[in-house]
TORPANU-332650 format. One line per field, with one value per residue (C-alpha): residue number from 1; x, z, y. Coordinates in steps of 0.05 Angstrom, whole numbers. Layout:
<nodes>
num <- (NUM / ...);
u <- (X / ...);
w <- (Z / ...);
v <- (Y / ...);
</nodes>
This chain:
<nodes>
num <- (1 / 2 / 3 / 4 / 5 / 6 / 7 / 8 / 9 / 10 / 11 / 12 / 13 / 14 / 15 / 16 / 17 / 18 / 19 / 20 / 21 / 22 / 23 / 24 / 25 / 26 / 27 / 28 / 29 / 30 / 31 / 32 / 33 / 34 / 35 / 36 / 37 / 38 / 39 / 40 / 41 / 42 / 43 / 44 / 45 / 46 / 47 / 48 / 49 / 50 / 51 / 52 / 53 / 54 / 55 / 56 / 57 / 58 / 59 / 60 / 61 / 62 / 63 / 64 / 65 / 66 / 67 / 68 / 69 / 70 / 71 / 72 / 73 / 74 / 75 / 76 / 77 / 78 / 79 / 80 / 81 / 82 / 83 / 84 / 85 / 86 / 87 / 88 / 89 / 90 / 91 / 92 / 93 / 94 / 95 / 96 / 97 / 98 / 99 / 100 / 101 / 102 / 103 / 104 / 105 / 106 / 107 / 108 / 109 / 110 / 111 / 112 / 113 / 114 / 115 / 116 / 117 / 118 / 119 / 120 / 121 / 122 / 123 / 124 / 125 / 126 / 127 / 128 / 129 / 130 / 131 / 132 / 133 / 134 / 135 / 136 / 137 / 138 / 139 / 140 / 141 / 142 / 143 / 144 / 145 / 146 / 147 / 148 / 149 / 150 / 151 / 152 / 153 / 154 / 155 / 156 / 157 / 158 / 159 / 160 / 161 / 162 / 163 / 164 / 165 / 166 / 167 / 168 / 169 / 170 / 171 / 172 / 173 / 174 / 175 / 176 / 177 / 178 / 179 / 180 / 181 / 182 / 183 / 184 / 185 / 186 / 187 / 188 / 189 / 190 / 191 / 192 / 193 / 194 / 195 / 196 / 197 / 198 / 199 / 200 / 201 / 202 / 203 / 204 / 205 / 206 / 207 / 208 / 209 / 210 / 211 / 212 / 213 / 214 / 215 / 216 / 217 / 218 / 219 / 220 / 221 / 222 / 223 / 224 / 225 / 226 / 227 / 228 / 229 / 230 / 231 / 232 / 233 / 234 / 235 / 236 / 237 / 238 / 239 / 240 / 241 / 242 / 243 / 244 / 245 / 246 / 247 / 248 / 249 / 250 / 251 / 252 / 253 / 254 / 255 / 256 / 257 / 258 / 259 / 260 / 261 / 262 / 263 / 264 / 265 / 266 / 267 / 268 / 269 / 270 / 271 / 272 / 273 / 274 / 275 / 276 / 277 / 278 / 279 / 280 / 281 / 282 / 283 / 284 / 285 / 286 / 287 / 288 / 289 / 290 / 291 / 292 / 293 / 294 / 295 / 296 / 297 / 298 / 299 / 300 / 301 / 302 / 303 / 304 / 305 / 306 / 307 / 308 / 309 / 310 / 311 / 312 / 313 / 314 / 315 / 316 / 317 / 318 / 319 / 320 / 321 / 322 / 323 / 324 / 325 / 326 / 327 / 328 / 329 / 330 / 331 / 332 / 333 / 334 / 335 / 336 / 337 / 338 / 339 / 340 / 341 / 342 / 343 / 344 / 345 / 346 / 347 / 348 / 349 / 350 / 351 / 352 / 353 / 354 / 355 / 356 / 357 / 358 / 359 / 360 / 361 / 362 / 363 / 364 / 365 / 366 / 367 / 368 / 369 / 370 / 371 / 372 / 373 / 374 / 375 / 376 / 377 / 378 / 379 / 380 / 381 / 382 / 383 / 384 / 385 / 386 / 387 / 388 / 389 / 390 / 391 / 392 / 393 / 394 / 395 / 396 / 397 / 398 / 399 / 400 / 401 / 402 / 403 / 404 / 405 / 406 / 407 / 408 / 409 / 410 / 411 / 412 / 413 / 414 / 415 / 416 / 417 / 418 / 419 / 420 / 421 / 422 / 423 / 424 / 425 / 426 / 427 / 428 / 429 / 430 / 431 / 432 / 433 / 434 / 435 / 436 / 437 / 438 / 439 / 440 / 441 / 442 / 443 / 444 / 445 / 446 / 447 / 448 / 449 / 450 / 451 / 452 / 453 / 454 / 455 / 456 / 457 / 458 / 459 / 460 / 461 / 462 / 463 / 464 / 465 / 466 / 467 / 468 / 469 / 470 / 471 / 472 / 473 / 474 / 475 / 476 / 477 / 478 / 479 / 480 / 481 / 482 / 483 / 484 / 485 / 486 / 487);
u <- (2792 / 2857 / 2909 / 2851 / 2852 / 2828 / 2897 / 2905 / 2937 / 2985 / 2953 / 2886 / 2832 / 2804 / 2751 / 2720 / 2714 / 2657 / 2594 / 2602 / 2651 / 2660 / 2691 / 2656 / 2605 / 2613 / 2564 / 2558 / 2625 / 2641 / 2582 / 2626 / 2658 / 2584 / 2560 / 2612 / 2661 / 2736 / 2755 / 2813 / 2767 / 2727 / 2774 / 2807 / 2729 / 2731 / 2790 / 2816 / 2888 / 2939 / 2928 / 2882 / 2872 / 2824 / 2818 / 2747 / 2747 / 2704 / 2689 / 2671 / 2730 / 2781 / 2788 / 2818 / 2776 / 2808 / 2848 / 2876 / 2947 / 2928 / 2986 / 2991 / 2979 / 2945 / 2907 / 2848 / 2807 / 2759 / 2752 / 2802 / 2734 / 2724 / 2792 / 2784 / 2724 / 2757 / 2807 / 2757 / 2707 / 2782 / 2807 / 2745 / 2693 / 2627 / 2592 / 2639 / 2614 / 2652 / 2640 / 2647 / 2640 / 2630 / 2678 / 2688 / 2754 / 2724 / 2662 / 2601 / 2573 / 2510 / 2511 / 2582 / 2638 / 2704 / 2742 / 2750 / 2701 / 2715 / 2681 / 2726 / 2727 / 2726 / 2743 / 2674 / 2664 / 2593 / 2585 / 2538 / 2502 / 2442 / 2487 / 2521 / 2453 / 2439 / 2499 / 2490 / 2416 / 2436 / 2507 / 2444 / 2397 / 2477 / 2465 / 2516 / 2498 / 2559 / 2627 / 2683 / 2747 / 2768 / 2723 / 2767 / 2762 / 2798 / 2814 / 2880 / 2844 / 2860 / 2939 / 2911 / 2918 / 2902 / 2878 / 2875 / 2912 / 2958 / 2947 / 2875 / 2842 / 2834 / 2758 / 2732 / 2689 / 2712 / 2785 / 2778 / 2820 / 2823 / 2816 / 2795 / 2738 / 2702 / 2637 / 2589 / 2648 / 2693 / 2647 / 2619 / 2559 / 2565 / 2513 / 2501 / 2442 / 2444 / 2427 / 2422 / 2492 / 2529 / 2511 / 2497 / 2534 / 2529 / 2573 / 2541 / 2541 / 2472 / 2434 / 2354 / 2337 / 2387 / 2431 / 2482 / 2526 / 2598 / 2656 / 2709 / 2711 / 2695 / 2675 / 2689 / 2666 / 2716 / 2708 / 2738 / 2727 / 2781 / 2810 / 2736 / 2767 / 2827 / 2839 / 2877 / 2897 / 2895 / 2887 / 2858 / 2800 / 2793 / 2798 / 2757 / 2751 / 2703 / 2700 / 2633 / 2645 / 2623 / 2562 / 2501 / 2444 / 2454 / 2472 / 2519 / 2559 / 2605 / 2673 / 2726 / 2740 / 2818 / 2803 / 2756 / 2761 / 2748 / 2689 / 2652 / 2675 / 2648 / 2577 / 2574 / 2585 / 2521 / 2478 / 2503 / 2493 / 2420 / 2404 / 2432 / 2499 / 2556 / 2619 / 2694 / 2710 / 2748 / 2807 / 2840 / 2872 / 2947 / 2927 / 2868 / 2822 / 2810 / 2754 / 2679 / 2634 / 2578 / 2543 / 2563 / 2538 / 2547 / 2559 / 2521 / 2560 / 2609 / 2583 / 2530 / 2580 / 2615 / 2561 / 2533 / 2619 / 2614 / 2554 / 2566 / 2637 / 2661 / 2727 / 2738 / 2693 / 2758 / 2804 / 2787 / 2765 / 2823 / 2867 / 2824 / 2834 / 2913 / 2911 / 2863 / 2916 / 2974 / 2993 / 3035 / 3011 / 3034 / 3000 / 2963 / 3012 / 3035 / 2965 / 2955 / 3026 / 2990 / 2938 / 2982 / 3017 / 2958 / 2924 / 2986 / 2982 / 2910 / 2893 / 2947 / 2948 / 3024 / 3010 / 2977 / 3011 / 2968 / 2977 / 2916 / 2844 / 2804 / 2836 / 2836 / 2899 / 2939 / 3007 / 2967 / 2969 / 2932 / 2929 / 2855 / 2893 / 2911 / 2829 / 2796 / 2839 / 2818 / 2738 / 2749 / 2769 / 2712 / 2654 / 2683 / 2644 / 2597 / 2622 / 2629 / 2578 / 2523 / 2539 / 2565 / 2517 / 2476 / 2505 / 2456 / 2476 / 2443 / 2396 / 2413 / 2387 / 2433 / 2373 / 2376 / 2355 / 2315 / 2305 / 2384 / 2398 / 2465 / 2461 / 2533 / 2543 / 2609 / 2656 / 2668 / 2720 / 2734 / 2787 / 2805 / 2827 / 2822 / 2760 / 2756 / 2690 / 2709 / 2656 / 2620 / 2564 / 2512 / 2499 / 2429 / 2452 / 2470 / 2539 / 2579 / 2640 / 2690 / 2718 / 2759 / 2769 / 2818 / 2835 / 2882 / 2914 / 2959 / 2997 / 2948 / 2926 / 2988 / 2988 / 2935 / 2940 / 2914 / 2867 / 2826 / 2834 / 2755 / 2730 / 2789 / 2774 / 2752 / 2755 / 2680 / 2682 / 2735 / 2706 / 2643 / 2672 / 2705 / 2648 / 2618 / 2678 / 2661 / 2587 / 2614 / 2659 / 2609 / 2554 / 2622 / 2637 / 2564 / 2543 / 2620 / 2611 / 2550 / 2492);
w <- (1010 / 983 / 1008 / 1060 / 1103 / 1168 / 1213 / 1281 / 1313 / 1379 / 1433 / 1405 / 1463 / 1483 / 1533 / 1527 / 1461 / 1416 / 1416 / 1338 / 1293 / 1261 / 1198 / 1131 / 1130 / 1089 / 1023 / 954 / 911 / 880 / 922 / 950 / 883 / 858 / 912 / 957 / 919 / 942 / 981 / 935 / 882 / 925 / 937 / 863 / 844 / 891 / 857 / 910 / 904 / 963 / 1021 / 1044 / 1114 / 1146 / 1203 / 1231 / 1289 / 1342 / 1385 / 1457 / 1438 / 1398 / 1353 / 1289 / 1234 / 1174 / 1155 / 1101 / 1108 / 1190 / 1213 / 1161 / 1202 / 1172 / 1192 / 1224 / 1219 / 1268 / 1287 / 1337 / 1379 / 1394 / 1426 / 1461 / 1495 / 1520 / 1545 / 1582 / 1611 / 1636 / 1664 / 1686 / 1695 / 1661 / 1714 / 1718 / 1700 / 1683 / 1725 / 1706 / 1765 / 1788 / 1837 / 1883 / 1915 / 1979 / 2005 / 1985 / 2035 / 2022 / 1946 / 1939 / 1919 / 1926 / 1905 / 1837 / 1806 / 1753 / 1706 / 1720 / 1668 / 1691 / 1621 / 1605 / 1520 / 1524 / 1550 / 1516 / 1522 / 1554 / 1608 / 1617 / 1621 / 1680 / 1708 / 1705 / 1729 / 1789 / 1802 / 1820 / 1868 / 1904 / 1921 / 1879 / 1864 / 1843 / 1824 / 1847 / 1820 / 1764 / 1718 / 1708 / 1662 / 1675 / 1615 / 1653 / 1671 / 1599 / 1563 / 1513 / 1435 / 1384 / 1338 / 1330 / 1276 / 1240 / 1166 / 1163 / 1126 / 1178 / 1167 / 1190 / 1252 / 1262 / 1284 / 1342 / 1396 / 1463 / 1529 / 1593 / 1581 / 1519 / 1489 / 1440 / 1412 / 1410 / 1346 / 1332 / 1291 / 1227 / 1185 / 1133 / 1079 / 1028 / 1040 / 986 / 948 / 1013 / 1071 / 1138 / 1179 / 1252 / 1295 / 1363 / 1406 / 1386 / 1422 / 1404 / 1464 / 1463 / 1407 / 1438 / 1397 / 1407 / 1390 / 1411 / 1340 / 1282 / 1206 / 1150 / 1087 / 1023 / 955 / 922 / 899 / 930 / 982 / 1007 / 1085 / 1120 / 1195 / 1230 / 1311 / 1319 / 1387 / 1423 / 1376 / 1316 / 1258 / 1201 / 1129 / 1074 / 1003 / 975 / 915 / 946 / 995 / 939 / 976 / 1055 / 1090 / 1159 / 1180 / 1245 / 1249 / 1292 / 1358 / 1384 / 1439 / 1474 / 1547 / 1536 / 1480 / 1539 / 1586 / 1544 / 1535 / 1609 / 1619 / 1566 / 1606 / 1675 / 1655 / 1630 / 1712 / 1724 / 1743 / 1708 / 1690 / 1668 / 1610 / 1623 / 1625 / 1625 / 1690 / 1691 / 1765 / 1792 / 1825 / 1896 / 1934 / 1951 / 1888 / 1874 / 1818 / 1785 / 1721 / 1714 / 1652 / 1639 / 1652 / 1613 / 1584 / 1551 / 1530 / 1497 / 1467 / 1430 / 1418 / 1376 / 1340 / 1317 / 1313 / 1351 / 1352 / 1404 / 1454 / 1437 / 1445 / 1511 / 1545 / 1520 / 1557 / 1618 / 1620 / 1615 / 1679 / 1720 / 1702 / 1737 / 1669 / 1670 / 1600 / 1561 / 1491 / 1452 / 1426 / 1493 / 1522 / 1458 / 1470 / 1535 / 1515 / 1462 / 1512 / 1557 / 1488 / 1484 / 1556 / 1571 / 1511 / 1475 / 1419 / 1395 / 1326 / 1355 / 1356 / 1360 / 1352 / 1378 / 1412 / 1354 / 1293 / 1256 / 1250 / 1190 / 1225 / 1279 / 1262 / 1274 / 1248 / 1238 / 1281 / 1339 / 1332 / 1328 / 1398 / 1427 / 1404 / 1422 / 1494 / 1501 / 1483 / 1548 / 1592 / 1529 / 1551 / 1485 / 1428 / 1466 / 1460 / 1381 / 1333 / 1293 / 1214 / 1166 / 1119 / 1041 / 993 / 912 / 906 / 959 / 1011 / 1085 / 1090 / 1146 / 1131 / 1135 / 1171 / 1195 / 1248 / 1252 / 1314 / 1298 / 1285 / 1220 / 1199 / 1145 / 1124 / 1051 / 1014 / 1093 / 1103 / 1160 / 1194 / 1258 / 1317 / 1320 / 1268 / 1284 / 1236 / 1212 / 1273 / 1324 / 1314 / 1337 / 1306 / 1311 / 1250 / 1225 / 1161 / 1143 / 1068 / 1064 / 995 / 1039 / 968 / 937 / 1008 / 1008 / 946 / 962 / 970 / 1045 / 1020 / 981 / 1041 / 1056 / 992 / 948 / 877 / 872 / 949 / 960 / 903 / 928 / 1005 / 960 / 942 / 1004 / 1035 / 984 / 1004 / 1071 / 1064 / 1018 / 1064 / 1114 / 1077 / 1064 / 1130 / 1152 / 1100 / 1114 / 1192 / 1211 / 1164);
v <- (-392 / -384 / -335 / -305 / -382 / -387 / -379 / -381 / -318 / -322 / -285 / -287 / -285 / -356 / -353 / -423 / -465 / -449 / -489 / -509 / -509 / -442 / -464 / -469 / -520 / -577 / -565 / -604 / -600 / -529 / -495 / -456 / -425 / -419 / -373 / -354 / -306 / -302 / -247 / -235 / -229 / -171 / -139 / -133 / -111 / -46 / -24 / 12 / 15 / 26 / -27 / -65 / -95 / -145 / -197 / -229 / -283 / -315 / -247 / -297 / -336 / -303 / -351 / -315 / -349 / -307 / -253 / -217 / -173 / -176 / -148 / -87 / -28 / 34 / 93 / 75 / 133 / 153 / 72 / 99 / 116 / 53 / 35 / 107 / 92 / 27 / 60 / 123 / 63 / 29 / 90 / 140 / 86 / 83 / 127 / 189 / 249 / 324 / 388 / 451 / 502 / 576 / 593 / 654 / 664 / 706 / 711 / 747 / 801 / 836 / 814 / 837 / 790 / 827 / 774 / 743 / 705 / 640 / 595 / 527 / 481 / 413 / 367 / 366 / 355 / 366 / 428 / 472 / 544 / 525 / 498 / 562 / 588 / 551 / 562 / 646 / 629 / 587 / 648 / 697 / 645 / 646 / 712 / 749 / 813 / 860 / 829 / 875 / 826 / 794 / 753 / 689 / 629 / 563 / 513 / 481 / 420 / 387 / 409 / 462 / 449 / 496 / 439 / 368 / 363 / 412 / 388 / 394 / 461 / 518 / 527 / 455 / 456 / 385 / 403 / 456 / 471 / 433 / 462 / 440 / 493 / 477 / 504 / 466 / 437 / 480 / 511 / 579 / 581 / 629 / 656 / 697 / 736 / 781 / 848 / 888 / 899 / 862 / 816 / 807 / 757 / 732 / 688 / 667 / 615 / 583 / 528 / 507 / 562 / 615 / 656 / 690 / 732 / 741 / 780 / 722 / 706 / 748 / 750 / 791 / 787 / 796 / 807 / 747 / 680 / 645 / 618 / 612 / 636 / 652 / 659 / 688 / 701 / 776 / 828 / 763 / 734 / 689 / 732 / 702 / 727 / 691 / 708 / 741 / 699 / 638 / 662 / 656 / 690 / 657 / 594 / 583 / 530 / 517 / 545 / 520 / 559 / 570 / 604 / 562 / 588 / 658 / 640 / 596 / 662 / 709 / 672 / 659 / 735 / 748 / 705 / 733 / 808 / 790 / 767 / 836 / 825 / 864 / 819 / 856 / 825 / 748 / 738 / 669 / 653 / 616 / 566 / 528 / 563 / 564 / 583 / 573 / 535 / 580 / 539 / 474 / 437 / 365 / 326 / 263 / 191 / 179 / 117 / 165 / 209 / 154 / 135 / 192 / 200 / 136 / 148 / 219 / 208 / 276 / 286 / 335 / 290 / 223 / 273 / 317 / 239 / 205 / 261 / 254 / 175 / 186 / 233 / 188 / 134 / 177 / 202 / 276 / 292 / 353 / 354 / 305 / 256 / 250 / 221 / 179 / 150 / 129 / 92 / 55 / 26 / 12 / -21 / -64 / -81 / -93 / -109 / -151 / -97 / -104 / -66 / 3 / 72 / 130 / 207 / 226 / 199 / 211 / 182 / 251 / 252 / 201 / 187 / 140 / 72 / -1 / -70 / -105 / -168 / -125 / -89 / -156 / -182 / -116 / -130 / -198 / -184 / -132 / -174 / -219 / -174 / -141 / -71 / -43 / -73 / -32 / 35 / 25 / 53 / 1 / -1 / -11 / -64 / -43 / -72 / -75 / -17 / 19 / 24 / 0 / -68 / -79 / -151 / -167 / -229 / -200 / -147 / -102 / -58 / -23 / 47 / 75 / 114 / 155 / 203 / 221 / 162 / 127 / 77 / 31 / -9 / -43 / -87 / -145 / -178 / -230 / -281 / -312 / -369 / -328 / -336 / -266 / -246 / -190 / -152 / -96 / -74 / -18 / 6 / 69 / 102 / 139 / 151 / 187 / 221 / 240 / 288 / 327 / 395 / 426 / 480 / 415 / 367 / 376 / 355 / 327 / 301 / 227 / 221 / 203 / 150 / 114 / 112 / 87 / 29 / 21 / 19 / -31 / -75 / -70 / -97 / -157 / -187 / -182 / -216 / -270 / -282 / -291 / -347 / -379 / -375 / -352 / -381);
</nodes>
């Protein structure tokens, strides 16, 4: 096994003592060589340049069974879930669920509320239009009638954050802004179609039952070929532009929203006018409300959240969680990198994680960092009480000719991660035996990441071959450490 040998890590998790030896079986002379390749040798053929990380042990046990550059630590991608949702169940607890709530700050007489009226955001990532449907629904069975206040809207429940992360293009839906008040995402849906010489665009607030339009953030179409948009923050909305050049005859796609409150204020307001109420236009307010709840929507439990978190990989879901598990831990955080400063140091206490420093909840951003020894002692002490392998998505390991194999004998319930020139695979395989282990793999070309210009960040050149054979690593030291330990 050469420079890759088994090693035993200090501080590695040891529950009880496996039931059989978990090193390589004793075979004929040189059957090893014959049919087991080196994983120097794999990881020469992917030809993947920059670093590469990897450490697999015992997951009941801890018992580190090999590793490769373990303590090198490297972006980790959006494998950064994983440790999030350990640290959410920790803090929140699997059951807890997010409100978001209608409040009135006087009483309503005859139908008339003469006080202000506010949509309080209570942390809740999933909240989407038809729940602000309800919500204006259920304001009217309360008995309002005529609002003669303000129209308020409450995001102070999370630190606000314009983005995620600074560096990435402007136009990706996957880096919104955070708020305490957050709306499919923090996403507006944009769509365009020719018509005639120009085009007709929309940008609404769509779910499978409703299409609201609004005017939060806006589109214009330009004639030019590049840069494909711009935004900017003008007279209180999301200013977008898109160049003509690049429309073709129609398509849409999800923008990012930076105003988040007043976007889930201004649907609310659509949906409460159509009952027959009229709303003044929202405004954000600067306190938490006080007052009487009118109507409140709860979120599922978080352990559902977390779970469709992990297998979509949502990065405003890690990060608006991961801020509500530093405050439930007594946390005063003020911004993003304060709260993932938090659970570093609650990694490294709770879960012997020495090598973890993290910018953000997500992984989205490069600067965080993470050695595959510190991930595997973190899986390891997980699978004691099995409270994260069942809500990680089930990874598909592939045939020769690249299609799922659904006759594998090596099941892998893990995170991936990938940024450009960034691919990680962390969790737990079963062998052909039984035998479960706990992995990460990280590979990172931070070098070349490095040089890429932020207008090309979405779709750099050669960035999808090399997470190919990334990922084509990944599988092969799978399939190496299940005939070496698991057969």
């Amino acid at each position: 096994m050469g420079a890759t040998a088994a090693a035993l890590v200090p501080g590695a998790v040891r529950a009880a003592a496996p039931a059989a030896s978990l090193r390589p079986v004793a075979r004929p002379d040189g059957f090893l060589e014959r049919t087991i390749p080196e994983a120097a040798d794999l990881i020469a053929k992917a030809r993947l340049g920059g670093n590469v990380s990897f450490a697999v042990a015992h997951a009941p046990t801890g018992l580190m069974l090999e590793s490769h550059n373990g303590t090198t630590t490297l972006p980790p991608a959006s494998v950064a879930k994983a440790l999030t949702a350990l640290y959410a169940l920790d803090r929140l607890g699997p059951e807890h669920r997010f409100t978001t709530r209608v409040i009135a700050t006087a009483p309503i007489e005859n139908g008339i509320l003469q006080g202000d009226l506010v949509l309080a955001g209570g942390g809740d990532p999933t909240l989407d239009t038809d729940a602000l449907a309800a919500l204006a629904r259920d304001v009217k069975a309360a008995g309002l009638r005529e609002l003669r206040g303000r129209f308020l809207v409450w995001g102070g429940a999370l630190p606000f954050a314009r983005e995620i992360d600074p560096s990435q293009p402007a136009h990706v839906g996957y880096n919104p802004a955070i708020s305490g008040l957050s709306l499919n995402f923090n996403r507006v849906h944009f769509e365009w179609r020719r018509q005639g010489q120009g085009y007709g665009v929309t940008m609404d607030a769509r779910s499978d039952s409703h299409r609201p339009e609004v005017q939060v953030a806006r589109m214009q179409v330009v004639a030019r070929d590049m840069p494909v948009y711009t935004y900017a923050d003008r007279a209180g909305r999301d200013e977008w532009t898109v160049a003509q050049g690049a429309l073709g005859n129609g398509g849409s796609r999800w923008l990012p929203v930076r105003r988040p409150a007043l976007y889930a204020g201004e649907v609310f307001r659509t949906f409460v006018r159509a009952h027959g109420i009229a709303l003044p236009q929202e405004t954000e307010a600067e306190t938490a409300p006080q007052g009487t709840t009118l109507a409140s929507h709860d979120s599922a439990p978080l352990r559902d959240i977390l779970q469709d978190m992990l297998k979509y990989s949502t990065n405003l879901t890690a990060e608006m969680v991961g801020l509500a598990a530093s405050q439930a831990g007594g946390a005063r955080v003020q911004s993003l990198q304060s709260s993932a400063a938090e659970m570093s140091q609650w990694a490294r206490t709770e879960l012997a994680m020495q090598d973890v420093a993290m910018v953000d909840h997500s992984g989205l951003g490069d600067a965080s960092r993470i050695s595959a020894t510190s991930m595997v002692q973190a899986l390891s002490r997980a699978a004691q009480d099995n409270r994260l392998r069942p809500i990680l998505k089930r990874i598909g390991l592939r045939n020769t000719q690249g299609g799922i194999d659904r006759d594998h004998p090596i099941t892998v319930d893990a995170k991936t991660g990938t940024l450009n020139f960034v691919s990680s695979l962390a969790g737990y395989m079963t062998g052909k035996d039984g035998t479960e282990l706990a992995f990460a793999i990280f590979t990172a070309d931070t070098a070349t990441r490095a040089t890429i210009p932020r207008a090309q960040r979405e779709r750099p050149e050669g960035g999808r071959a090399w997470n190919r054979r990334s990922r084509i690593l990944q599988q092969t030291l799978i399939e190496r450490w299940g005939a070496l330990y698991a057969e």
